[in-house]
N, CA, C and O atoms as CSV, one atom per row, in Angstrom:
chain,resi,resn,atom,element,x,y,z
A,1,UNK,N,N,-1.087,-16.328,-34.582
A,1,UNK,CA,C,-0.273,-16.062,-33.413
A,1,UNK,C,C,1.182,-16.024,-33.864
A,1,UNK,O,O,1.607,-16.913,-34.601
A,2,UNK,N,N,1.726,-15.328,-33.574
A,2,UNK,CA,C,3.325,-14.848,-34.008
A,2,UNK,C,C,4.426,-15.172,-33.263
A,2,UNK,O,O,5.506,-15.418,-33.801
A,3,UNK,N,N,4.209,-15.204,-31.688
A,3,UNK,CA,C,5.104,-16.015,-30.857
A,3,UNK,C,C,4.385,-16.604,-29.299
A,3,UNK,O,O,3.210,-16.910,-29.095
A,4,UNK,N,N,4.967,-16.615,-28.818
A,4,UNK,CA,C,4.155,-17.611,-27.401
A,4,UNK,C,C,3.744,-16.796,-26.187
A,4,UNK,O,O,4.556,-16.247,-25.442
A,5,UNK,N,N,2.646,-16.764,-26.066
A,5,UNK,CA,C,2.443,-16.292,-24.560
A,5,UNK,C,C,3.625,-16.227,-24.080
A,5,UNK,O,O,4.271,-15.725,-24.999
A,6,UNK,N,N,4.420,-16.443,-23.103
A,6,UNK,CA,C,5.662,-16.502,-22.539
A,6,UNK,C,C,6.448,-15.727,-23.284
A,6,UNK,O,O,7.306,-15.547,-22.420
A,7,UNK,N,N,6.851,-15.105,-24.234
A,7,UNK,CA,C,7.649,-14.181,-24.614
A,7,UNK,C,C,6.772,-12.628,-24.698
A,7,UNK,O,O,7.262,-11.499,-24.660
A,8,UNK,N,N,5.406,-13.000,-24.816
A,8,UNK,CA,C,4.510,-11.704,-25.135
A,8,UNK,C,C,4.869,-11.012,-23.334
A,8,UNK,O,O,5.547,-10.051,-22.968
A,9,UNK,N,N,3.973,-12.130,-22.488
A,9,UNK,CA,C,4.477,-11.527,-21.182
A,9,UNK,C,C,5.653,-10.978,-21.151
A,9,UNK,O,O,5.710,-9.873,-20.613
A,10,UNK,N,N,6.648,-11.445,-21.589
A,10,UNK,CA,C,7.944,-10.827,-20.892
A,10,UNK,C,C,8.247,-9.670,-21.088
A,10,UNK,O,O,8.679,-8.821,-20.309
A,11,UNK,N,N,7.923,-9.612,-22.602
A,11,UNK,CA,C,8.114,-8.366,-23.661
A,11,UNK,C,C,6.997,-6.855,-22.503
A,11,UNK,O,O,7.436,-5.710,-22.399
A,12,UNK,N,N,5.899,-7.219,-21.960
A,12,UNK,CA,C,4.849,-6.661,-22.215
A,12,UNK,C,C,5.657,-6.120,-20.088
A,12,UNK,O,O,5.169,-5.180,-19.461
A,13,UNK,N,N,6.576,-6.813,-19.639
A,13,UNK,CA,C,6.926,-6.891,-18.185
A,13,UNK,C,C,8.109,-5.890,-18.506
A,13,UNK,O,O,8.087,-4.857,-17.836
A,14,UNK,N,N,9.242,-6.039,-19.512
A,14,UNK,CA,C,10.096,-5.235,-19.694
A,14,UNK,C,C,9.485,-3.510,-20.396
A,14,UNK,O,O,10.151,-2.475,-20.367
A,15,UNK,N,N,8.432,-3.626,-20.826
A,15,UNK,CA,C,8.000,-2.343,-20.997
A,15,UNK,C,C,7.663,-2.186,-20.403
A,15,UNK,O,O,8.113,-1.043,-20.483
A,16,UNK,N,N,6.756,-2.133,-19.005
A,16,UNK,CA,C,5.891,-1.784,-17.966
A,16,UNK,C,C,7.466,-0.594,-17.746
A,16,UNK,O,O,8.604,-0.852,-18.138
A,17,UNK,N,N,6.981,0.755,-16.970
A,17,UNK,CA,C,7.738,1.832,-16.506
A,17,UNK,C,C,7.975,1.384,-14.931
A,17,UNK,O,O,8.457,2.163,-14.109
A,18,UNK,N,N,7.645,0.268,-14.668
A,18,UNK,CA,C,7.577,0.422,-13.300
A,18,UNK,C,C,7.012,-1.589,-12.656
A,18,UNK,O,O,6.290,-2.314,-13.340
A,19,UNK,N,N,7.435,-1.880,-11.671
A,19,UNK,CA,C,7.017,-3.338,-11.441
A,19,UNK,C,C,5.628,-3.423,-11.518
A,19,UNK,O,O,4.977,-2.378,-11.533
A,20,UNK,N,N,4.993,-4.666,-11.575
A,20,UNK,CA,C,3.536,-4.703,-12.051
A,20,UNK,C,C,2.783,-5.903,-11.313
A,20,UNK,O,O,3.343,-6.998,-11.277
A,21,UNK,N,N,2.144,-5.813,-11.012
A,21,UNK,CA,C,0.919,-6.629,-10.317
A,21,UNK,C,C,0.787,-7.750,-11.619
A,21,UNK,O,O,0.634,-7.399,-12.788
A,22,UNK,N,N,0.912,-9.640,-11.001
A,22,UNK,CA,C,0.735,-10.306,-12.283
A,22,UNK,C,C,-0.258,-11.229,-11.269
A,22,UNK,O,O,0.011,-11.589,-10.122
A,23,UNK,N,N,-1.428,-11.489,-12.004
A,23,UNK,CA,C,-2.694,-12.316,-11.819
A,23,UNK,C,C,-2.649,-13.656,-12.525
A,23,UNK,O,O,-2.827,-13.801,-13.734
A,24,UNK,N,N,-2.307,-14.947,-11.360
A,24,UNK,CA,C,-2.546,-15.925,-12.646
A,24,UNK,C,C,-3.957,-16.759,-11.539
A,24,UNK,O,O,-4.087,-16.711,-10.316
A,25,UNK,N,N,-4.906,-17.530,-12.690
A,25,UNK,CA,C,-5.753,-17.808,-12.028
A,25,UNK,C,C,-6.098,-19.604,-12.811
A,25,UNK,O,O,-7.200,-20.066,-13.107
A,26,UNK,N,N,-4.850,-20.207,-12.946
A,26,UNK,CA,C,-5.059,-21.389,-13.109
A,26,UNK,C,C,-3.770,-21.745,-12.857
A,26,UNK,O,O,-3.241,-21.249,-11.862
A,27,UNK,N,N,-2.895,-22.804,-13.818
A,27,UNK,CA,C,-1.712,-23.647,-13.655
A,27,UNK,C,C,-0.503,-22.847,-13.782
A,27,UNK,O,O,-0.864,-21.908,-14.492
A,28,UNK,N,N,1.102,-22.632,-13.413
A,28,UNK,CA,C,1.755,-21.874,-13.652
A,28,UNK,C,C,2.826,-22.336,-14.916
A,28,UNK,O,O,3.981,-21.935,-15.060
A,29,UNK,N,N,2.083,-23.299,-15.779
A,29,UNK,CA,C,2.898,-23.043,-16.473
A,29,UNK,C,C,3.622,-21.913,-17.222
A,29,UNK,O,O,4.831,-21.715,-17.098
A,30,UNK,N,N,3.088,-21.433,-17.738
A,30,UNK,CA,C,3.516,-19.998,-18.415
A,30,UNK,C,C,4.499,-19.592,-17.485
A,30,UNK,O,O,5.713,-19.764,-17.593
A,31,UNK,N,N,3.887,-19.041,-16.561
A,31,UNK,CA,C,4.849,-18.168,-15.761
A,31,UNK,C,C,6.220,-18.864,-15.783
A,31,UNK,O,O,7.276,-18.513,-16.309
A,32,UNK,N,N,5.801,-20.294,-14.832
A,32,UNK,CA,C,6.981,-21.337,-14.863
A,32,UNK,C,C,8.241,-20.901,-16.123
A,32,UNK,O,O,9.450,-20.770,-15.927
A,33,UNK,N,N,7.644,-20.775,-17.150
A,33,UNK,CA,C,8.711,-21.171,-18.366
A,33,UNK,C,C,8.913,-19.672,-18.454
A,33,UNK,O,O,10.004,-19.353,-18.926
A,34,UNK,N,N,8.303,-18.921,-18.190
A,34,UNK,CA,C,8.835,-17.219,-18.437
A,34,UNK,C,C,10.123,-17.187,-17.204
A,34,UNK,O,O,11.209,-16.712,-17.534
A,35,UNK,N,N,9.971,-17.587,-16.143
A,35,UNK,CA,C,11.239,-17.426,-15.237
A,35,UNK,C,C,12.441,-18.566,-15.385
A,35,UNK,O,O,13.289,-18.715,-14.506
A,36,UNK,N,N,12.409,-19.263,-16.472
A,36,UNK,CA,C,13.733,-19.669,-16.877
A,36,UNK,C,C,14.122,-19.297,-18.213
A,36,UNK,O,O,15.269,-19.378,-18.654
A,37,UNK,N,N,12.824,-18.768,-19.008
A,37,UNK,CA,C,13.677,-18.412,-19.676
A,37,UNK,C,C,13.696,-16.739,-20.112
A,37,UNK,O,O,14.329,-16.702,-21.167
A,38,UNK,N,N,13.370,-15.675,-19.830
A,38,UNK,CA,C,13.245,-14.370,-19.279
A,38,UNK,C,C,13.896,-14.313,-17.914
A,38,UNK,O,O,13.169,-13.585,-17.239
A,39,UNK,N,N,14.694,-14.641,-17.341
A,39,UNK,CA,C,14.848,-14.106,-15.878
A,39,UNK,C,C,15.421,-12.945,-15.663
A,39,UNK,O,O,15.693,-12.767,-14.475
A,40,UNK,N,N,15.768,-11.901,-16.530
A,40,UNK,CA,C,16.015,-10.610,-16.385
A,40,UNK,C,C,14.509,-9.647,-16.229
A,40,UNK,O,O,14.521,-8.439,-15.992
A,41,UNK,N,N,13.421,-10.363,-16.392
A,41,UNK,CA,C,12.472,-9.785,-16.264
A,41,UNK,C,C,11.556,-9.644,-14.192
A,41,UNK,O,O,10.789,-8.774,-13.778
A,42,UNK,N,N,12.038,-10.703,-13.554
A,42,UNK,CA,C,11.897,-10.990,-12.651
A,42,UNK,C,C,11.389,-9.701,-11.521
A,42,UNK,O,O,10.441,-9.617,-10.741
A,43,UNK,N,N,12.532,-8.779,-11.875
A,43,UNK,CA,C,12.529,-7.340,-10.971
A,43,UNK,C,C,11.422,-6.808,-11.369
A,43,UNK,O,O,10.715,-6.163,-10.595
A,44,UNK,N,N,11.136,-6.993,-12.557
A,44,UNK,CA,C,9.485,-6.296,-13.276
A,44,UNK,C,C,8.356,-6.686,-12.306
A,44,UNK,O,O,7.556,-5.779,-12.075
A,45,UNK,N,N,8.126,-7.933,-11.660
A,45,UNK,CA,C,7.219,-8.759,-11.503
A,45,UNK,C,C,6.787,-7.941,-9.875
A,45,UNK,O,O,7.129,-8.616,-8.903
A,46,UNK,N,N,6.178,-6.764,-9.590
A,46,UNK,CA,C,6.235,-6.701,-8.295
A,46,UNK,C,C,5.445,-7.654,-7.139
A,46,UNK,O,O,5.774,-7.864,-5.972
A,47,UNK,N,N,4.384,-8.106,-7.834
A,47,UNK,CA,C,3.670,-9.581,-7.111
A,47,UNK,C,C,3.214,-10.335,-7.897
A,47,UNK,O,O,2.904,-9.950,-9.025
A,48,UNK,N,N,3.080,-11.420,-7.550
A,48,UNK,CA,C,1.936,-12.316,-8.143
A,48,UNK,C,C,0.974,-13.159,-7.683
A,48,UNK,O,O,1.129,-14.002,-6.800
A,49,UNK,N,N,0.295,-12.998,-8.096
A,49,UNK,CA,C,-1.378,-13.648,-7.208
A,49,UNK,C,C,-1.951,-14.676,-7.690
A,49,UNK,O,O,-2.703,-14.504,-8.649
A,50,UNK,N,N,-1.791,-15.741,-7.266
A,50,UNK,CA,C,-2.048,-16.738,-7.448
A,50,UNK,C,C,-3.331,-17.554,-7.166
A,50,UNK,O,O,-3.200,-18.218,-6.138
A,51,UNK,N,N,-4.400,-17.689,-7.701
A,51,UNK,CA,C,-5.514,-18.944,-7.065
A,51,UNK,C,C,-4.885,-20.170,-7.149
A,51,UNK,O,O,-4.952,-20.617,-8.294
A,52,UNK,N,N,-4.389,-20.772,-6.492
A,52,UNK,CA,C,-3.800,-22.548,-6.230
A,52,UNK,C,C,-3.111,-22.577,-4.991
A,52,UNK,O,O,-2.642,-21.761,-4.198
A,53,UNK,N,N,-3.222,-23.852,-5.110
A,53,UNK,CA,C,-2.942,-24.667,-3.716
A,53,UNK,C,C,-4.976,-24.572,-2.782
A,53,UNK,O,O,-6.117,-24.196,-3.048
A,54,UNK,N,N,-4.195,-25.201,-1.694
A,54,UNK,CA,C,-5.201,-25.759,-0.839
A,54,UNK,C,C,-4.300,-25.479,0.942
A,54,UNK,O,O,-3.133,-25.755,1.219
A,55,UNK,N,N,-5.121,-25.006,1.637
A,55,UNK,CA,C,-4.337,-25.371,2.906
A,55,UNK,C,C,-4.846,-25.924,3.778
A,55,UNK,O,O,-4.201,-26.514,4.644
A,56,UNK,N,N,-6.064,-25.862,3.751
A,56,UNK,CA,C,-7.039,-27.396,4.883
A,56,UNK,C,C,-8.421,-27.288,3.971
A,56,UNK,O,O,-9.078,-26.247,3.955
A,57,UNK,N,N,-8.751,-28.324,3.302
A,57,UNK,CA,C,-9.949,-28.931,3.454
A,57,UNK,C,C,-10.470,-30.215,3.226
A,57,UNK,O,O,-10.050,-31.107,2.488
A,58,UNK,N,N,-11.828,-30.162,4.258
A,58,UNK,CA,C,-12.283,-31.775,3.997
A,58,UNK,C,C,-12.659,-32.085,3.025
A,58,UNK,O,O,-13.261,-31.039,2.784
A,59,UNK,N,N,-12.980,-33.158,1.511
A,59,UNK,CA,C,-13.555,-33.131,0.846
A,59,UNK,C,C,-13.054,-35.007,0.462
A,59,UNK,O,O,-12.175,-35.729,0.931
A,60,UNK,N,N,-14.363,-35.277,-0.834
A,60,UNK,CA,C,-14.180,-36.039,-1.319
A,60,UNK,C,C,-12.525,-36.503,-2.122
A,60,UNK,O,O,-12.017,-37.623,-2.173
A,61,UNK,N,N,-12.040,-35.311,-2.623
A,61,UNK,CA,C,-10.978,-35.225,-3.228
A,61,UNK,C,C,-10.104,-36.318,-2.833
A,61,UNK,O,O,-9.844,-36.544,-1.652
A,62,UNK,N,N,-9.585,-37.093,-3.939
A,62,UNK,CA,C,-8.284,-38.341,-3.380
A,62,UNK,C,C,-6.691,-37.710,-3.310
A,62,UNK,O,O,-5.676,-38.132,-2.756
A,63,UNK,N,N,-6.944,-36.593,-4.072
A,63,UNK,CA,C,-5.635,-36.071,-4.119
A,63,UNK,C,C,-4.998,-34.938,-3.160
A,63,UNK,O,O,-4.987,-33.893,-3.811
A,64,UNK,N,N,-4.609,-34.789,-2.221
A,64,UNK,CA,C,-3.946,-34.012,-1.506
A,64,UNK,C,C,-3.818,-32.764,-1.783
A,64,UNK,O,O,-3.459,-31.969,-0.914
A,65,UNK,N,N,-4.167,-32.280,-3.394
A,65,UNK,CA,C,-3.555,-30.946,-3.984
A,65,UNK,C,C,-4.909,-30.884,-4.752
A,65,UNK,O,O,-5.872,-31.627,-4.940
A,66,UNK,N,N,-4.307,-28.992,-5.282
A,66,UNK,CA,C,-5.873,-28.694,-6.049
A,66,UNK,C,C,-5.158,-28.617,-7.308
A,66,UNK,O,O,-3.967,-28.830,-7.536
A,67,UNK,N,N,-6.142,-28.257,-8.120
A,67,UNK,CA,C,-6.205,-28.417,-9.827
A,67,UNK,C,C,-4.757,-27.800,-10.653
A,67,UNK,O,O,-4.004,-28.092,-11.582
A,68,UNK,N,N,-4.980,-26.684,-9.536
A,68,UNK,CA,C,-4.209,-25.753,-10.449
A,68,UNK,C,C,-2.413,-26.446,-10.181
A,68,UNK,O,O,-1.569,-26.690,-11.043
A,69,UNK,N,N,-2.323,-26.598,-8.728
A,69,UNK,CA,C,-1.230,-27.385,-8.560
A,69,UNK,C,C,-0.859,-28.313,-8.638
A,69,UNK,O,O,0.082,-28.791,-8.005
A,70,UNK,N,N,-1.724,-28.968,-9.704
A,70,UNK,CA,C,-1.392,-30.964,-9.461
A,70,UNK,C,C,-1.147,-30.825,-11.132
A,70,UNK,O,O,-0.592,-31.730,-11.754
A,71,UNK,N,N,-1.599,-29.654,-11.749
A,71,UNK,CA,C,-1.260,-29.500,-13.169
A,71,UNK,C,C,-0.255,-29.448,-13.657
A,71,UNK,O,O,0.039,-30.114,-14.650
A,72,UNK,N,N,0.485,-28.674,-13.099
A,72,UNK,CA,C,2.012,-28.205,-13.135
A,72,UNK,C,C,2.757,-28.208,-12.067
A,72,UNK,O,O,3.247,-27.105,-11.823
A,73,UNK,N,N,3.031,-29.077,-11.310
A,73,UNK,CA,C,4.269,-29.262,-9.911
A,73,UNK,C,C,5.301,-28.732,-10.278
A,73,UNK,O,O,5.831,-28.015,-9.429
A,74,UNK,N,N,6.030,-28.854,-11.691
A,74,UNK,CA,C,7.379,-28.458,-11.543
A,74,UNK,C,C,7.385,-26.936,-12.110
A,74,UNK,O,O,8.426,-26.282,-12.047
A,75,UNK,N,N,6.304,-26.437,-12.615
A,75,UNK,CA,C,6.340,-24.722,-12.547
A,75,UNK,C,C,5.879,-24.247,-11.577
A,75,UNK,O,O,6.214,-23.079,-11.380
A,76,UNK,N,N,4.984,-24.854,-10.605
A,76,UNK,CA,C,4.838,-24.437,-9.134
A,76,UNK,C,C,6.580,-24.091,-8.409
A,76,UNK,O,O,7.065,-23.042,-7.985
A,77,UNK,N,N,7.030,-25.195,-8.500
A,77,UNK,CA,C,8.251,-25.284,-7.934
A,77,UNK,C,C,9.338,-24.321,-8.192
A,77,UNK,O,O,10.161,-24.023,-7.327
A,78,UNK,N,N,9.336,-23.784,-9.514
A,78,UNK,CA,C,10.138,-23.125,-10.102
A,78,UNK,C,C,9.438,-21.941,-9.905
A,78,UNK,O,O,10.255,-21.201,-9.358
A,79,UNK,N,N,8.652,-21.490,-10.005
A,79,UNK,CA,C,7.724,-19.892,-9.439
A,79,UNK,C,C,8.122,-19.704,-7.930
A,79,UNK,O,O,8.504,-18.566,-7.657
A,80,UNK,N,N,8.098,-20.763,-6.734
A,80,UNK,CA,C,8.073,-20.636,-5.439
A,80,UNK,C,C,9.281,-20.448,-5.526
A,80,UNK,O,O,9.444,-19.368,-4.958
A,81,UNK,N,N,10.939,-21.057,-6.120
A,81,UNK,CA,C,11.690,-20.411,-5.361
A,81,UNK,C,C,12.244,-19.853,-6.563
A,81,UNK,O,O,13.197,-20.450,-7.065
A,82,UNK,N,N,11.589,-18.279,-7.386
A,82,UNK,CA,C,11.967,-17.726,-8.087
A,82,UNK,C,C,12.373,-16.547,-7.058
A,82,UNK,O,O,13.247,-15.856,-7.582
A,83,UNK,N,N,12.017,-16.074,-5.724
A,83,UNK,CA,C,12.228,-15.042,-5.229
A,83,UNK,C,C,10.887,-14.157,-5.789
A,83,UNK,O,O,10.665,-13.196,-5.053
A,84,UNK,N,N,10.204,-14.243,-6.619
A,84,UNK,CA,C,9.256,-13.273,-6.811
A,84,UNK,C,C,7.957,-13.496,-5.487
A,84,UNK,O,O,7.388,-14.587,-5.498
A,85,UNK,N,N,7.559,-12.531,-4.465
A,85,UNK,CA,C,6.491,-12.317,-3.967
A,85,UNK,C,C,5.212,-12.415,-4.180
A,85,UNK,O,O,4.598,-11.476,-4.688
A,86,UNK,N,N,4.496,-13.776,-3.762
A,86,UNK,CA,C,3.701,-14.797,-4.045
A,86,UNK,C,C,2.247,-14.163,-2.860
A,86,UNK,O,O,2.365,-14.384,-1.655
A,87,UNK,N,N,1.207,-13.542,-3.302
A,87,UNK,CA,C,0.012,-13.906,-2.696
A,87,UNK,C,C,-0.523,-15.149,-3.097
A,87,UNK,O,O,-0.824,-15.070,-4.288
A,88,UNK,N,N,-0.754,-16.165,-2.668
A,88,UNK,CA,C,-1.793,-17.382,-2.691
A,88,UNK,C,C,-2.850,-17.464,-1.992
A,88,UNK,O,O,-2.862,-17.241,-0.781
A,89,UNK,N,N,-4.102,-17.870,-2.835
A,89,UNK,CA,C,-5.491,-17.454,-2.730
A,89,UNK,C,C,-5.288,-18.903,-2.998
A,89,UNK,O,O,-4.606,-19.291,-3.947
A,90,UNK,N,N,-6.058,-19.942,-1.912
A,90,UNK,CA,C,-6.044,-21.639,-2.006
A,90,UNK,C,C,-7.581,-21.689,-2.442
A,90,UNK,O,O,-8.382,-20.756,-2.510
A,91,UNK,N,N,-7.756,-23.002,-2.708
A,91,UNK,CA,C,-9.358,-23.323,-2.999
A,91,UNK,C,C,-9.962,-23.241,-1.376
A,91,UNK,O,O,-11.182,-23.144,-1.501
A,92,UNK,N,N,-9.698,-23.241,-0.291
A,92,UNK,CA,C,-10.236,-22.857,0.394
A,92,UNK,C,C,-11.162,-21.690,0.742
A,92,UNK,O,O,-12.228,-21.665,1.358
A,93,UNK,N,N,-10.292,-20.543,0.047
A,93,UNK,CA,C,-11.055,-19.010,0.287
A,93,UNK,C,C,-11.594,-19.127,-0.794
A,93,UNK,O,O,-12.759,-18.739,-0.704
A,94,UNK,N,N,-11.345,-19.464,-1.775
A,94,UNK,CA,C,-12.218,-19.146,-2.907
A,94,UNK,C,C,-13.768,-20.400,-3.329
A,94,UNK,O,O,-14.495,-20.296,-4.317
A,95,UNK,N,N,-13.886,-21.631,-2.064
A,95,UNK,CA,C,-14.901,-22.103,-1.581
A,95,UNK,C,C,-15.326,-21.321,-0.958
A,95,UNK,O,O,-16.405,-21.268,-1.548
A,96,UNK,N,N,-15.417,-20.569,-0.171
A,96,UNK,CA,C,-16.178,-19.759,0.516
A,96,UNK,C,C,-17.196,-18.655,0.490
A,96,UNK,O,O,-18.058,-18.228,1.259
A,97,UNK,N,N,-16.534,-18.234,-1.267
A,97,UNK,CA,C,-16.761,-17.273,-1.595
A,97,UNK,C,C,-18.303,-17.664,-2.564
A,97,UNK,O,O,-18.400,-18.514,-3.449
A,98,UNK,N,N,-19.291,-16.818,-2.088
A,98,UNK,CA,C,-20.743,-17.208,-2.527
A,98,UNK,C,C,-20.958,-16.236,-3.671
A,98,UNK,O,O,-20.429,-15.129,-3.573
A,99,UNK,N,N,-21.638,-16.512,-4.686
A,99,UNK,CA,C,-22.075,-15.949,-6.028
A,99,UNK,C,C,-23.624,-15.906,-5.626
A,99,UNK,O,O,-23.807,-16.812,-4.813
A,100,UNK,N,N,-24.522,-15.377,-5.815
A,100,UNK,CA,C,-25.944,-15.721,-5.882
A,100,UNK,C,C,-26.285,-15.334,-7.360
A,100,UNK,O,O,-25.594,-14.661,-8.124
A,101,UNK,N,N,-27.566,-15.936,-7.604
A,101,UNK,CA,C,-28.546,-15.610,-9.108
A,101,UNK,C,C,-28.361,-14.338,-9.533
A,101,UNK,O,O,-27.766,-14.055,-10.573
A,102,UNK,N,N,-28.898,-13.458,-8.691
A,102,UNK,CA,C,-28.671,-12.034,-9.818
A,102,UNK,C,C,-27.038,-11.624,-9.779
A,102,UNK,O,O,-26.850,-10.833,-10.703
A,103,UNK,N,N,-26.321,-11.771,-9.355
A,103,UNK,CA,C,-24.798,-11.681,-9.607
A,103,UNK,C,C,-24.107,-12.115,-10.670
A,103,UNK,O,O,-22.985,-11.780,-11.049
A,104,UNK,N,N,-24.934,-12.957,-11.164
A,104,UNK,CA,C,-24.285,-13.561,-12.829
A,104,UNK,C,C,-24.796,-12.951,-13.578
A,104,UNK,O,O,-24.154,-13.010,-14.627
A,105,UNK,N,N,-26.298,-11.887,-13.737
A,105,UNK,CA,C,-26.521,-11.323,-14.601
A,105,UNK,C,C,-25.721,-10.405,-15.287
A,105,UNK,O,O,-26.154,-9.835,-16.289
């Protein structure tokens, strides 16, 4: 490996011809550290889609928050008020969402 995730993204955001759809589907670190330290790349970023957070559910869980957000609070924090346009997909919808047996084949 030659340099860090976080600079590959940025590199890979400033070439895009045009803003770009960014998918993250766990903790924000990365991202987190790409928007302090890339922030000329920001305008690149036309959304980002996020699986984390939680917005109502019952469960055993002791912790108030889900995985992805209890991992990284302070790159959560720093992504939310980057100004970049945030879809969030909580563990709620994505409990819901059913797989059956032949679907994994």
């Amino acid at each position: 490996v030659d340099r860090h995730a976080v600079d590959f993204l940025a590199d890979k955001l400033r070439a895009a011809p045009e803003p770009i759809l960014v998918v993250a589907t766990g903790p924000l670190t990365n991202i987190g550290l790409m928007i302090l330290k890339h922030r000329d790349v920001l305008p690149k970023i036309k959304e980002l889609i996020w699986m984390g957070g939680v917005f109502y559910r019952k469960s055993e869980i002791i912790t108030p928050t889900e995985f992805n957000a209890f991992c990284d609070p302070e790159a959560l924090k720093i992504v939310l008020d980057s100004g970049v346009p945030i879809l969030m997909v909580g563990l709620d919808v994505t409990m819901q969402v059913l797989i059956e047996a032949p679907q994994y084949a």
